[in-house]
C-alpha positions in Angstrom: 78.7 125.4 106.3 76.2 126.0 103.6 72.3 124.8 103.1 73.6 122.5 100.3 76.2 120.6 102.9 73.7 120.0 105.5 70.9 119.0 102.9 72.8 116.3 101.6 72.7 114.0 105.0 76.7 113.1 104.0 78.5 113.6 107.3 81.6 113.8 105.1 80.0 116.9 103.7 81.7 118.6 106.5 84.7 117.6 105.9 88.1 119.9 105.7 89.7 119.9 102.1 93.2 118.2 103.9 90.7 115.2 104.8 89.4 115.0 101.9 93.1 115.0 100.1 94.2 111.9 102.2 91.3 109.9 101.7 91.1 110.2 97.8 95.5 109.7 98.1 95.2 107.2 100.8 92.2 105.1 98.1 94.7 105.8 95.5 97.8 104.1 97.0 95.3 101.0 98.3 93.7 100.7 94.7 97.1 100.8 93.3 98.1 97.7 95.7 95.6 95.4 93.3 97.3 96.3 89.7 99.3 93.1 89.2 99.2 93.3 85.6 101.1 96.8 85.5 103.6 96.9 88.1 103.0 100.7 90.3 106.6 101.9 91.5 107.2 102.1 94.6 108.7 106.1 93.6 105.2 106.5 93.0 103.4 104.4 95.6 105.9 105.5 98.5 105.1 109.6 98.5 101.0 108.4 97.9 101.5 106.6 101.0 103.3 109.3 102.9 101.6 112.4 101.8 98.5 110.6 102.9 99.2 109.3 106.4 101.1 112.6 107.2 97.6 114.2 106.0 95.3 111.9 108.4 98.1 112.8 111.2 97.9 116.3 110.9 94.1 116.3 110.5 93.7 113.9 113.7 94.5 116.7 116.0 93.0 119.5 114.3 89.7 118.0 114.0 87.2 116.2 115.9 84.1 113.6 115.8 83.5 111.6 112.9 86.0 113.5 110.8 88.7 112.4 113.6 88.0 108.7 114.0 88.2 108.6 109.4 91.7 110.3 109.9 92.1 107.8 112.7 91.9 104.7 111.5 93.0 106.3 108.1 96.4 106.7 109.4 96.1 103.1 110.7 94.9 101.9 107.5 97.5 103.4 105.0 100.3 101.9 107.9 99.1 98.4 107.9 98.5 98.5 103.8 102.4 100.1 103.1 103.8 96.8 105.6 101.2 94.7 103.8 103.0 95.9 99.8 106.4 95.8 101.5 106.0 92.2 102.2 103.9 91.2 99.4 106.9 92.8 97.3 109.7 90.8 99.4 107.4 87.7 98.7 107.4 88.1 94.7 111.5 88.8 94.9 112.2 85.5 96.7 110.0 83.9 94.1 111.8 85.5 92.0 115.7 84.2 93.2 114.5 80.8 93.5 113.1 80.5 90.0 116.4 81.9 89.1 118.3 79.2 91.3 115.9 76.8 89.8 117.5 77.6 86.2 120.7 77.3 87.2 121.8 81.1 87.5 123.8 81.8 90.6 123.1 85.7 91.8 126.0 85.5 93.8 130.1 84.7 93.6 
């Protein structure tokens, strides 16, 4: 590590470039979660989501102290945000069918 790393008091300083990558995808896919004026795909949410946690799994074994317990509860994090979108998603396509079945359009035969 260089005099510039250790000067600047940041324990994520330190940190591998792969760490670094899944936090900046894994704040990515979370700030995305917030847009509800633009819709964000899932084709582009989904591999945000994936490339991150796989990152934060890979790093968890090849690192250790604080840098492990970020890709930790990283990994955790972009988990329990993915269910939280799938269900939020679900929530906004029931709305959806009973507005529908509300107006009088059947979706089904």
């Amino acid at each position: 590590m260089s005099e510039s790393e250790h000067a600047s008091g940041c324990p994520c300083a330190s940190f591998s470039f792969m760490t670094h990558a899944a936090v900046v995808l894994g704040a990515l896919f979370i700030l995305f979660m917030f847009f509800e004026t633009t819709t964000i795909r899932w084709w582009i949410m989904l591999p945000l989501a994936i490339l991150s946690f796989w990152l934060f799994v890979m790093q968890r074994g090849q690192t250790q102290g604080f840098e492990q317990t970020v890709c930790r509860w990283g990994a955790w994090i972009i988990v329990l945000a993915a269910i939280l979108r799938d269900m939020c998603l679900s929530g906004q396509l029931v709305s959806l069918y009973q507005r529908l079945h509300g107006a009088g359009i059947t979706l089904h035969v």
